[in-house]
C-alpha positions in Angstrom: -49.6 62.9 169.8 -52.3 63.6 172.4 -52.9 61.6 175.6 -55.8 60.9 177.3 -55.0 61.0 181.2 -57.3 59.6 183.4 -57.0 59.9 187.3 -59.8 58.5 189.2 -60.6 60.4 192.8 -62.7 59.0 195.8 -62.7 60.9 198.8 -64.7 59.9 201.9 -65.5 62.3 204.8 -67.8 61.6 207.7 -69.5 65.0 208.5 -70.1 65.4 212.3 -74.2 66.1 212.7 -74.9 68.4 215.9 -76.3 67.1 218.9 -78.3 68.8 221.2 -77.8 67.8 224.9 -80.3 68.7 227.5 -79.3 70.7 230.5 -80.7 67.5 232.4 -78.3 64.9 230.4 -75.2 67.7 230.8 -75.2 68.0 234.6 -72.4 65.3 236.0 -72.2 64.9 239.5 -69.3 67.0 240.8 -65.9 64.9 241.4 -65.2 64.7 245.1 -61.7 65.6 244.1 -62.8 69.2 243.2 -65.3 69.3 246.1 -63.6 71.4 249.5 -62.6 68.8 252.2 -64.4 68.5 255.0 -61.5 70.7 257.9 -60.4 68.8 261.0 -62.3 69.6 263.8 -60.0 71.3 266.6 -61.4 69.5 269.2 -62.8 66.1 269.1 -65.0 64.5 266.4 -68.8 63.9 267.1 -70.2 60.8 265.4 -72.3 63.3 262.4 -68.9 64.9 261.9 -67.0 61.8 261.6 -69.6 60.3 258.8 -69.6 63.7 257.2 -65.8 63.9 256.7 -65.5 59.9 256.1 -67.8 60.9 252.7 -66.4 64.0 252.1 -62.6 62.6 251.7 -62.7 59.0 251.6 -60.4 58.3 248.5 -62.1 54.7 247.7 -65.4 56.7 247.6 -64.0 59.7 245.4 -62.7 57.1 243.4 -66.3 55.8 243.1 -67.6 58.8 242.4 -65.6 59.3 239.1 -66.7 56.2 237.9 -70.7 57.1 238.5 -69.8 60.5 236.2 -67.8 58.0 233.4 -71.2 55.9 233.1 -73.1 58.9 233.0 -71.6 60.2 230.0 -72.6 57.3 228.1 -76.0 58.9 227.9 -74.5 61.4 225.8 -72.7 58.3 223.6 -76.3 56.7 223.1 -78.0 59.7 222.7 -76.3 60.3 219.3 -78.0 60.1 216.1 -76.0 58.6 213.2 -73.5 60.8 211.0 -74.1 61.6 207.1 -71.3 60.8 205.1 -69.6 62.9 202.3 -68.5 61.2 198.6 -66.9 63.1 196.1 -65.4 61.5 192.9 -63.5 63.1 189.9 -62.8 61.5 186.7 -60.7 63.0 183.2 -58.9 65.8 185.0 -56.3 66.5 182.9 -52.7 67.6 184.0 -51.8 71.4 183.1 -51.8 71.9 179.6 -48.3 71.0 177.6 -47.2 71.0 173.9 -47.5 67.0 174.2 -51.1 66.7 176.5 -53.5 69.4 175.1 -57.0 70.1 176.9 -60.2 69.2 176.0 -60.1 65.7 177.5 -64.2 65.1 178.8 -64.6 65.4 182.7 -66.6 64.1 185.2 -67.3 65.1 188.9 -69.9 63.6 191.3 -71.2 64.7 195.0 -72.8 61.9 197.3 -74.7 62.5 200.4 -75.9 59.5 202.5 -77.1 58.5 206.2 -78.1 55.4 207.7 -81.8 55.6 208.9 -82.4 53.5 211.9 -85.8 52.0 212.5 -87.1 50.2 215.1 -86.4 53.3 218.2 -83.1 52.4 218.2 -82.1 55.5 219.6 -85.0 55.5 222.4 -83.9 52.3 223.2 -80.2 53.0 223.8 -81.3 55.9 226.0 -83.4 53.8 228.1 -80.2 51.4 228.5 -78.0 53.7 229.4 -79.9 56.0 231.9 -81.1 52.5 233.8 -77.0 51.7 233.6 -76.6 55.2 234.9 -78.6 54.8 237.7 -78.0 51.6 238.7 -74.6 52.7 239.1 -75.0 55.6 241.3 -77.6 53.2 243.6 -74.7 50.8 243.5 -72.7 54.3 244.9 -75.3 55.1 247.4 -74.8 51.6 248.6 -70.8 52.0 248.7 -71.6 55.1 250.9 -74.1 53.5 253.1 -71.3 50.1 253.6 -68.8 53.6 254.4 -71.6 55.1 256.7 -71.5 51.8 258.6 -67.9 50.9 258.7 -67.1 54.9 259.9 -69.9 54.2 263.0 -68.4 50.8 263.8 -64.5 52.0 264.2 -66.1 55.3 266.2 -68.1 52.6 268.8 -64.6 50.6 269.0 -63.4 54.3 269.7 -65.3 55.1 272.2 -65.2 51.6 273.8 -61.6 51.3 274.1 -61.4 54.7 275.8 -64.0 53.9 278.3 -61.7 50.6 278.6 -58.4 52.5 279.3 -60.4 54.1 281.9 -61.0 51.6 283.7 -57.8 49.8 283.5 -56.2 53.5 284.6 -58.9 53.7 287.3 -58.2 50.0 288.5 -54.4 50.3 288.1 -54.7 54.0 290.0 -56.7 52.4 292.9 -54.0 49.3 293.5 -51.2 51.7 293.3 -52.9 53.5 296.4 -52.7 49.7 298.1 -48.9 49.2 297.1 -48.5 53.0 298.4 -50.5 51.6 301.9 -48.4 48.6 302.2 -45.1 50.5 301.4 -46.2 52.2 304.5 -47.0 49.2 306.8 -44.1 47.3 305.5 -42.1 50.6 306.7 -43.9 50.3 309.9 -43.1 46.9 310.6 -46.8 45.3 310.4 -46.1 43.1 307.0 -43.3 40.9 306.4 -41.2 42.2 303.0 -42.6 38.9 300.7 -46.1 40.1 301.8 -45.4 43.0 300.8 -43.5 41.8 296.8 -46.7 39.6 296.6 -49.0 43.0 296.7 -46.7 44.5 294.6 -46.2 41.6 291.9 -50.3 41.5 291.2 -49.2 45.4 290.0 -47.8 44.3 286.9 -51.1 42.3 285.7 -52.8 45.9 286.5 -50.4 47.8 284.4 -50.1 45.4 281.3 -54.0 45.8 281.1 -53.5 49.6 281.2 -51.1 49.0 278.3 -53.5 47.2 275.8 -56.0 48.8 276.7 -54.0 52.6 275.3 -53.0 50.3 272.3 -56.8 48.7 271.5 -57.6 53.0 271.4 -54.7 53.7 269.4 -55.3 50.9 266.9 -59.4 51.8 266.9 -58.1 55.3 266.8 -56.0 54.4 263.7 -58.7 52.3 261.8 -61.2 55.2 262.2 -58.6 57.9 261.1 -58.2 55.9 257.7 -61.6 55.8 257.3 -62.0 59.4 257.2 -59.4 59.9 254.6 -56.0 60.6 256.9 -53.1 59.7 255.1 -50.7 59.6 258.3 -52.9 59.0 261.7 -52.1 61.0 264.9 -51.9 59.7 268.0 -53.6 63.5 269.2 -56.5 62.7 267.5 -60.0 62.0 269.4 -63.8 61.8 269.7 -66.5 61.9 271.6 -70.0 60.8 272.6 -71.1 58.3 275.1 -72.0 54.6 275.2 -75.3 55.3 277.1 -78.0 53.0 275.2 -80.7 55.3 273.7 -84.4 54.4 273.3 -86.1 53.6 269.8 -89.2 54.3 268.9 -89.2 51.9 265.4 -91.4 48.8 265.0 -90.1 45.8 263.3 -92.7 46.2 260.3 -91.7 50.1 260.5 -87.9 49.2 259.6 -88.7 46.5 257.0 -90.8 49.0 255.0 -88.5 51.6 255.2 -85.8 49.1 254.1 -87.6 48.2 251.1 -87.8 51.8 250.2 -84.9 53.3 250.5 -82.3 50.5 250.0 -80.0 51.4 247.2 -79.3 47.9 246.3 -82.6 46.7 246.4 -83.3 49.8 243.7 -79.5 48.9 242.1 -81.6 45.5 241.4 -84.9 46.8 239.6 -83.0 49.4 237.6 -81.1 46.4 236.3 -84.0 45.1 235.3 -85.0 48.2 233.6 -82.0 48.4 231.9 -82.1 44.4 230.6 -85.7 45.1 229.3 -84.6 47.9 227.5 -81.7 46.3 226.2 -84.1 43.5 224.6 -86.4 46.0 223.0 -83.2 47.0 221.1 -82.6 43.7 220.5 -86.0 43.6 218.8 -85.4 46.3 216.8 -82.1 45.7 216.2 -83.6 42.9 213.7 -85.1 45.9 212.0 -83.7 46.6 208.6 -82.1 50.4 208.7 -82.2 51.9 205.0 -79.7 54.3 203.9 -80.7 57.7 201.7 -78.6 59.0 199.5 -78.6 62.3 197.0 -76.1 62.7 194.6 -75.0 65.8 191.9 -73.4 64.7 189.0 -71.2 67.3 186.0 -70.5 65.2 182.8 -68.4 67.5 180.7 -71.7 70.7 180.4 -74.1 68.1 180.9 -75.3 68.1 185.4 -78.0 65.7 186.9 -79.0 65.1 190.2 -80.5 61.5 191.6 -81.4 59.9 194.5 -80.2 56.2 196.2 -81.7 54.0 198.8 -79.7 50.5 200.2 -82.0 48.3 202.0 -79.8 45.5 203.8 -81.8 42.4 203.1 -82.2 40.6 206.3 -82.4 37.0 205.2 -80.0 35.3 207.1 -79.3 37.7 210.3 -82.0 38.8 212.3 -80.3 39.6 215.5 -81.9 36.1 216.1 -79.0 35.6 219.1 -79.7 38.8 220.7 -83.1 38.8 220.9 -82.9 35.2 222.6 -79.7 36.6 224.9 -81.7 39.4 226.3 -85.2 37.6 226.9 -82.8 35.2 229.3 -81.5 38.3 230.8 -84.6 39.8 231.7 -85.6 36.8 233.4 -82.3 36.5 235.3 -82.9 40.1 236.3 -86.0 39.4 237.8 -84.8 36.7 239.6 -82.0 39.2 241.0 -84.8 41.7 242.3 -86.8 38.9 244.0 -83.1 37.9 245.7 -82.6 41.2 246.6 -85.8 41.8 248.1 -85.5 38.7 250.2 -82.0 40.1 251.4 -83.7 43.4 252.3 -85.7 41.7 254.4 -83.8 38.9 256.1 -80.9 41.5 256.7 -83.6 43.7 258.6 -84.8 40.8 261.1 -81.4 39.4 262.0 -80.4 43.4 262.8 -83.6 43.6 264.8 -82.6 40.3 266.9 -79.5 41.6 267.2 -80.9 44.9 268.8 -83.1 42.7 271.0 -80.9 40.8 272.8 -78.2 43.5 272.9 -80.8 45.8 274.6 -81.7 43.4 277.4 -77.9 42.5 278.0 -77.0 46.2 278.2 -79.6 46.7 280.4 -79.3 43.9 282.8 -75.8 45.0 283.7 -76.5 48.5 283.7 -79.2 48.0 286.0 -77.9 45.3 288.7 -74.3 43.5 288.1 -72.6 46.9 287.7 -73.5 48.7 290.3 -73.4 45.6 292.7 -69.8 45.1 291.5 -69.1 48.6 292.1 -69.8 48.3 295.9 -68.3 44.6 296.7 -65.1 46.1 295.0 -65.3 49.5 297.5 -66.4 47.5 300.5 -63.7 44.7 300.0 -60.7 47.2 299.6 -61.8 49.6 302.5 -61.9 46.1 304.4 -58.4 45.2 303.1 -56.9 48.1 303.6 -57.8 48.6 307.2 -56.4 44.9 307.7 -60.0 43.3 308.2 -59.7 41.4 304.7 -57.4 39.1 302.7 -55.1 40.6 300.1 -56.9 37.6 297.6 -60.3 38.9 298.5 -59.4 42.0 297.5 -58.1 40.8 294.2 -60.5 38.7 293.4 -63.1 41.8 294.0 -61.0 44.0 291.6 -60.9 41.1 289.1 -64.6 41.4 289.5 -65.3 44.7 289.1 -63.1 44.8 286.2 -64.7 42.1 284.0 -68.4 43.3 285.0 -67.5 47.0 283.9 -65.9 45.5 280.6 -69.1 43.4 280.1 -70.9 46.4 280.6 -69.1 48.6 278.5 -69.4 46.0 275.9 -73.2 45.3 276.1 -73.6 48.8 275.3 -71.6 49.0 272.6 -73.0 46.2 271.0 -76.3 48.0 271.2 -74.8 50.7 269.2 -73.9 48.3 267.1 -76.9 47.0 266.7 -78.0 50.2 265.7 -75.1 51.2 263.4 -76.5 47.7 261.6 -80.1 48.3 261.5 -79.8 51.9 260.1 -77.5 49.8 257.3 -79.9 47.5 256.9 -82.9 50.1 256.7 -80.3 52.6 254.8 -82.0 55.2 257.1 -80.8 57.1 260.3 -82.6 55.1 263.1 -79.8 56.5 265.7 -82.5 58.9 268.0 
């Protein structure tokens, strides 16, 4: 008796359409991982050379840098058009032929081809989104290297402020060991009494703990800059150099505002944010479009083929991407509020670094050019005096007590002008340093 065996056979398959990428969408940045490291300088570091190895191996900012290339690629991801899609279907294939299941059972076999059609510049839209993403993330990196930039000119200041302090605590504790030396010798000789001489020596001890912190307020600045600049392990060899002289600037206040304004990578993080929420609502828009789908199809029934076509129009009756488009619209107007924020920052963080340059500048240069210098002398006059028995040994304290605090001050004034500088160049996100 013959049997009719039926087996119905739906298989799906997503063909992979070929996308061209342009040489400008393929170029990523290059990982800073892959990138040579910046060598250690034999000698000591210069300020240039201490920025340019601080973004050369800082491993929070190589860590940034992968993260600009991962949004990057999601051009490519929008960039993609949408796939066709395969259907093949086989009815009345019969098993192989038996005494019990003979052929000649009718067949049928069908081919479907389909793709989704979007309307609306979909696809342009999605670009747009994700190339404003993409480059509001790598202003947002620019920005991470300029706070870097900064923090790398700050810890080489402290550097070079807490050497030029450990000079003068060795220079201050060098010159009273000379005056324990000279008493040694007139206690030897009979013309002080022995707790004269234990009271010079005692005030040595307040001149040799300020030697000691000042060697560990280098090693710790030494340490924090070190870190900075990607060391793993910091040594105590390491050193720079440059000097705490206050340079001039030739910059108006209106000069550094402009030049804020155009160059500030978080000002232009802001407005490509803004480019990237107004392109996000036009796809909003058109993401209410309605997308057809086109289909072809080949169809064998037994000797009998025909060919035929099929479009599926969505009907958009309920779902119009209503919530998007109103989403986005509030976006864009919180986006523009960001710039206008931004802006104001820009500006505001310009003026205080210019008052902080100001009075910096005429601090510095009032004790550079009077309390310094005047300190210098009462404290020579007062220990020539001492020493040669014509002035008290708390004169001569109080003198060196003096000239230490006035040379701190002054050291201090001048580092804050460089400061000052390290945070007007951050706040102008140019080199203002002459």
């Amino acid at each position: 008796m013959t049997t009719n065996l039926f087996r119905a056979i739906a298989v799906g398959a997503i063909l992979s359409s070929t996308v061209s990428v342009s040489s400008a969408q393929a170029q990523q940045t290059v990982p800073a991982s892959s990138a040579s490291q910046t060598p250690v300088s034999p000698g000591p570091l210069t300020l240039s050379q201490a920025v340019a190895r601080a973004l050369a191996a800082n491993p929070t900012l190589q860590s940034a840098q992968q993260h600009v290339s991962a949004i990057a690629a999601n051009k490519i991801t929008a960039g993609l058009r949408q796939n066709p899609t395969l259907t093949l279907y086989g009815q009345g294939i019969s098993l192989p032929e038996t005494p019990d299941s003979p052929s000649g059972n009718p067949f049928f076999y069908s081919a479907n081809v389909s793709r989704l059609f979007e309307r609306g510049q979909k696809r342009r839209w999605r670009l747009d989104s994700a190339t404003a993403a993409s480059d509001s993330i790598q202003s947002q990196f620019r920005d991470q290297q300029r706070q870097l930039v900064l923090n790398v000119r700050q810890a080489f200041t402290n550097m070079l402020l807490a050497k030029e302090s450990l000079a003068v605590a060795k220079e201050n504790l060098t010159d009273y060991h000379k005056t324990v030396q000279l008493s040694q010798s007139r206690l030897d000789a009979g013309d002080i009494t022995r707790t004269d001489f234990e009271r010079i020596d005692l005030q040595q001890a307040q001149f040799e703990a300020d030697a000691d912190n000042a060697e560990l307020g280098r090693q710790q600045a030494s340490a924090q800059l070190q870190t900075l600049l990607g060391v793993d392990r910091p040594s105590p060899d390491f050193d720079v150099t440059g000097t705490l002289e206050t340079p001039p600037l030739n910059l108006t206040e209106a000069e550094a505002e402009n030049q804020a304004l155009t160059t500030r990578p978080d000002y232009q993080a802001a407005r490509q944010a803004l480019a990237q929420s107004e392109a996000e609502a036009k796809l909003a828009i058109a993401g209410g479009k309605v997308d057809p789908t086109v289909g072809g199809e080949y169809d064998r029934n037994g000797i009998n083929n025909s060919f035929g076509l099929s479009l599926a129009v969505p009907l958009r009756i309920f779902d119009r991407n209503q919530g998007e488009k109103e989403r986005t619209k509030y976006e864009v107007d919180s986006s523009r509020s960001t710039v206008t924020a931004a802006r104001n920052q820009v500006v505001s963080d310009v003026d205080q670094a210019w008052m902080a340059l100001d009075t910096a500048q005429r601090l510095a240069k009032r004790y550079s050019g009077h309390y310094a210098d005047e300190a210098g002398r009462v404290r020579d006059n007062l220990q020539f005096s001492y020493r040669n028995g014509n002035s008290t040994l708390l004169d001569y304290l109080s003198a060196l007590r003096d000239y230490r605090a006035v040379r701190l001050s002054s050291l201090n004034a001048n580092a804050q002008v460089w400061l000052a500088l390290h945070q007007l160049s951050f706040a102008t996100a140019t080199d203002i340093i002459p």
